[in-house]
C-alpha positions in Angstrom: 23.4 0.3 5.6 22.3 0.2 9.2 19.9 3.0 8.7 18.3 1.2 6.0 18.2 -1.7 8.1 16.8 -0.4 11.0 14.5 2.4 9.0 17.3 4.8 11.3 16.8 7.6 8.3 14.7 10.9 8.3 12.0 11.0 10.7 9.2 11.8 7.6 10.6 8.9 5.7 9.9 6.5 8.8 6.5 8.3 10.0 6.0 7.3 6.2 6.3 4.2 6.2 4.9 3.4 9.9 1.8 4.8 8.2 1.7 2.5 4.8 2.2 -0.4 7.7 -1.2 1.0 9.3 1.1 1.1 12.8 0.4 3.8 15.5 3.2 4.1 16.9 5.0 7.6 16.3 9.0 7.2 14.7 9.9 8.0 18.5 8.7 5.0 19.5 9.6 2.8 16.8 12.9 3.7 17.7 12.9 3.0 21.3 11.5 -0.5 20.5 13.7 -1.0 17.7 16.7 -0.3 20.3 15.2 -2.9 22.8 15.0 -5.4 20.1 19.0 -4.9 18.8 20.0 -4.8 22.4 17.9 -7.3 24.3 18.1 -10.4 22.0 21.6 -10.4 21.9 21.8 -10.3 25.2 19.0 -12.9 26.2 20.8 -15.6 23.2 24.1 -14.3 24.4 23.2 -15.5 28.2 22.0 -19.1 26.3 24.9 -19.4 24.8 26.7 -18.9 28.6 24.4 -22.0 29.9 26.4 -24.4 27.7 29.7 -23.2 28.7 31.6 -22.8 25.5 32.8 -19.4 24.7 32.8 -20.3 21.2 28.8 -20.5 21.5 28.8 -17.3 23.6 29.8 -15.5 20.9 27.6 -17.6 18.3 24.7 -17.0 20.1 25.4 -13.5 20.2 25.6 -13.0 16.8 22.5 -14.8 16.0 20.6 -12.5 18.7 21.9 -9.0 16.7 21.2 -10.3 13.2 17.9 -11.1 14.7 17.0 -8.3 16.8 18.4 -5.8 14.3 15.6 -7.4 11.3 12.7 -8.2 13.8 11.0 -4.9 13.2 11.8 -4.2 9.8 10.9 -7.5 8.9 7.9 -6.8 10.8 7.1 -3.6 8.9 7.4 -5.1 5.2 4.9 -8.0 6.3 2.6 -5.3 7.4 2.5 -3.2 4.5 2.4 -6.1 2.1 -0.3 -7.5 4.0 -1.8 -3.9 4.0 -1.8 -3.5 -0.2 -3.6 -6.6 -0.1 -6.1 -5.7 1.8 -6.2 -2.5 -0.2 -6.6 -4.5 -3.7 -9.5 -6.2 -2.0 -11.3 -3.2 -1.4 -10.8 -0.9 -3.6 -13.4 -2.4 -6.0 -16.0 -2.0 -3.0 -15.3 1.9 -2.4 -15.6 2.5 -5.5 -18.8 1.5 -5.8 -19.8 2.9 -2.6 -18.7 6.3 -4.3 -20.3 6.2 -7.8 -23.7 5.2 -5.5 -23.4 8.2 -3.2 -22.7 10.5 -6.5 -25.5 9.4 -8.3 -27.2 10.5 -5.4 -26.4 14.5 -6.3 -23.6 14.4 -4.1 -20.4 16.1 -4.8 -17.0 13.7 -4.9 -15.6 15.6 -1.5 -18.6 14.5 0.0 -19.0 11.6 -1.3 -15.4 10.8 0.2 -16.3 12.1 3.6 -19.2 9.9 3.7 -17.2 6.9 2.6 -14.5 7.5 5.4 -16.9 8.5 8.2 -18.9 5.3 7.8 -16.3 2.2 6.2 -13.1 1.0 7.4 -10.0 -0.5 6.4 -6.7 1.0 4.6 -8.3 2.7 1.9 -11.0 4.1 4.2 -8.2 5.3 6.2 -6.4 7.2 3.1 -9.4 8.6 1.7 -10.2 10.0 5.5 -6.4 11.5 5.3 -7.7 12.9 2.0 -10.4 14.8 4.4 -8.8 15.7 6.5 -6.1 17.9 4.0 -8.9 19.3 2.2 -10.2 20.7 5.7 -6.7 21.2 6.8 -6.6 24.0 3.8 -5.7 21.9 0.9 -7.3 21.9 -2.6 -8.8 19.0 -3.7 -6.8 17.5 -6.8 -3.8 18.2 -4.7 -4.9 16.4 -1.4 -5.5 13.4 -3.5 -2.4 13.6 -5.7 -0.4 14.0 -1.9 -1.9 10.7 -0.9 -1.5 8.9 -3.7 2.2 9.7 -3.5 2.4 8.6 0.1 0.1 5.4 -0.8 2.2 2.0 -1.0 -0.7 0.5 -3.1 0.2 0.9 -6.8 -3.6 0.5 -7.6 -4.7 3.0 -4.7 -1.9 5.8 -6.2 -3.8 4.9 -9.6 -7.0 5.3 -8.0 -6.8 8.7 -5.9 -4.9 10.3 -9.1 -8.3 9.4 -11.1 -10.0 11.2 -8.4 -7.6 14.0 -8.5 -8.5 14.7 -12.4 -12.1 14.0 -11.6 -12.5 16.9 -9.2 -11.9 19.1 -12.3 -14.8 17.7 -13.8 -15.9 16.9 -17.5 -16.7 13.2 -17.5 -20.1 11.0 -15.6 -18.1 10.6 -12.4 -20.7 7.6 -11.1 -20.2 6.2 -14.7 -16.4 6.2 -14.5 -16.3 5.0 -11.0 -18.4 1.7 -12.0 -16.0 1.2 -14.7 -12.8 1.5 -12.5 -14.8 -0.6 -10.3 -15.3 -3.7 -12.2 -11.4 -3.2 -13.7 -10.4 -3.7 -10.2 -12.2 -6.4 -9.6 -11.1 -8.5 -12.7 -7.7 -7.2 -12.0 -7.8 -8.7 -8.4 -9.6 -12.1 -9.8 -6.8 -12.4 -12.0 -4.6 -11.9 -9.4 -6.1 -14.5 -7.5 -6.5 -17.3 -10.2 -2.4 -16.6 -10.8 -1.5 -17.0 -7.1 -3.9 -20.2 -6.9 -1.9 -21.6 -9.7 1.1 -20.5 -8.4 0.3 -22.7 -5.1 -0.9 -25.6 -6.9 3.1 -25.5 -8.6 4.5 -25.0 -4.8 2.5 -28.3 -3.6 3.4 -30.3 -6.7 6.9 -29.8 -7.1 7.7 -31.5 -3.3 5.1 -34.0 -4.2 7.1 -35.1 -7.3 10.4 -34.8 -4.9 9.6 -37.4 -2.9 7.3 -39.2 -5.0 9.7 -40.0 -7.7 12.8 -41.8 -6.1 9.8 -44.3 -4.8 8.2 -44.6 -7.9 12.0 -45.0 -10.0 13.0 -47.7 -6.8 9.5 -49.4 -7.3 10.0 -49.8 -11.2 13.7 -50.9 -10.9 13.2 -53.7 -8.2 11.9 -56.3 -10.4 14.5 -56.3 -13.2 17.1 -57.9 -11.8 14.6 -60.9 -12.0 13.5 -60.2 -15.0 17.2 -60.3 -16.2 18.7 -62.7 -14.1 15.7 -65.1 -13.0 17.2 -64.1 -9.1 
């Protein structure tokens, strides 16, 4: 349990998910500032606690400081990655776009890809140049992609390299295919949108009506005990 707390486990699996965070830092250093983290809030809250002279919030305070420093990171480093597939959903649409143009200029898909990632940015920029750099690295091409989207923390990005991976065996109008995923991200994304909106709209009413309501039932009731009693 403290290893999945602290992201303690194999050094791949961290480097992992460092990666789907968009962090550079290396799982050596994660570590060392995880470390500084568990042992340095304690110890700050711990000295607090000490200030006010009660042994009882010594020990509080101490507690408070290792729950805290022990979920700072990995707190940290699912905010990150959430944040990150957003940013992904967002731009997928665009990239592929950017693709089907560059293929219906006569360019091959790995180059197409290369010229995407040399010139864009952003998270799926970033992917597709780790697509690249396999392929250059010594990889085939169906299987760099289908390696990425494994290690992708996008569900829509896994869906979208694993298209590229069978497209790279040929057989269909790539630049055609590539519009069409194109606009299905984007109403997937709008839809996405429109349901969060509503969900917000929900959030905001519901502590309206909260304290709203014991106003409005006080404001109805005060006139009936004139209207009962004549008082």
């Amino acid at each position: 349990r403290l290893a999945r707390a602290g992201r303690f486990g194999p050094a791949e699996n961290l480097e992992l998910s460092l990666r789907q965070a968009g962090l550079k830092l290396t799982p050596e250093a994660y570590r060392r500032e995880y470390l500084r983290w568990l042992i340095g809030t304690p110890l700050a809250l711990g000295l607090v606690g000490a200030l006010t002279g009660h042994a009882s919030l010594v020990v509080l305070f101490f507690a408070a400081g290792v729950f805290v420093g022990g979920r700072r990171l990995p707190e940290r480093l699912k905010a990150k990655v959430r944040r990150r597939s957003e940013r992904m959903r967002s731009d997928l649409p665009t990239v592929a776009s950017m693709l089907a143009l560059k293929i219906e200029n006569n360019k091959s898909l790995v180059v197409a890809v290369s010229d995407v990632a040399a010139q864009g940015s952003g998270p799926v920029i970033e992917e597709l140049g780790r697509v690249v750099h396999l392929i250059n690295a010594g990889y085939a091409e169906a299987p760099a992609f289908e390696l990425v989207a494994g290690e992708s923390a996008e569900p829509a990005a896994s869906r979208f390299y694993r298209f590229l991976a069978a497209a790279t065996g040929g057989g269909l109008d790539l630049a055609k295919a590539l519009l069409d995923q194109a606009n299905e991200l984007r109403a997937q994304r709008r839809e996405e949108i429109e349901r969060r909106a509503a969900q917000r709209q929900m959030a905001l009413i519901i502590p309206n009506l909260a304290f709203m309501a014991p106003v409005l039932f006080v404001f109805l009731l005060a006139p009936l005990p004139q209207m009962l009693f004549g008082k």
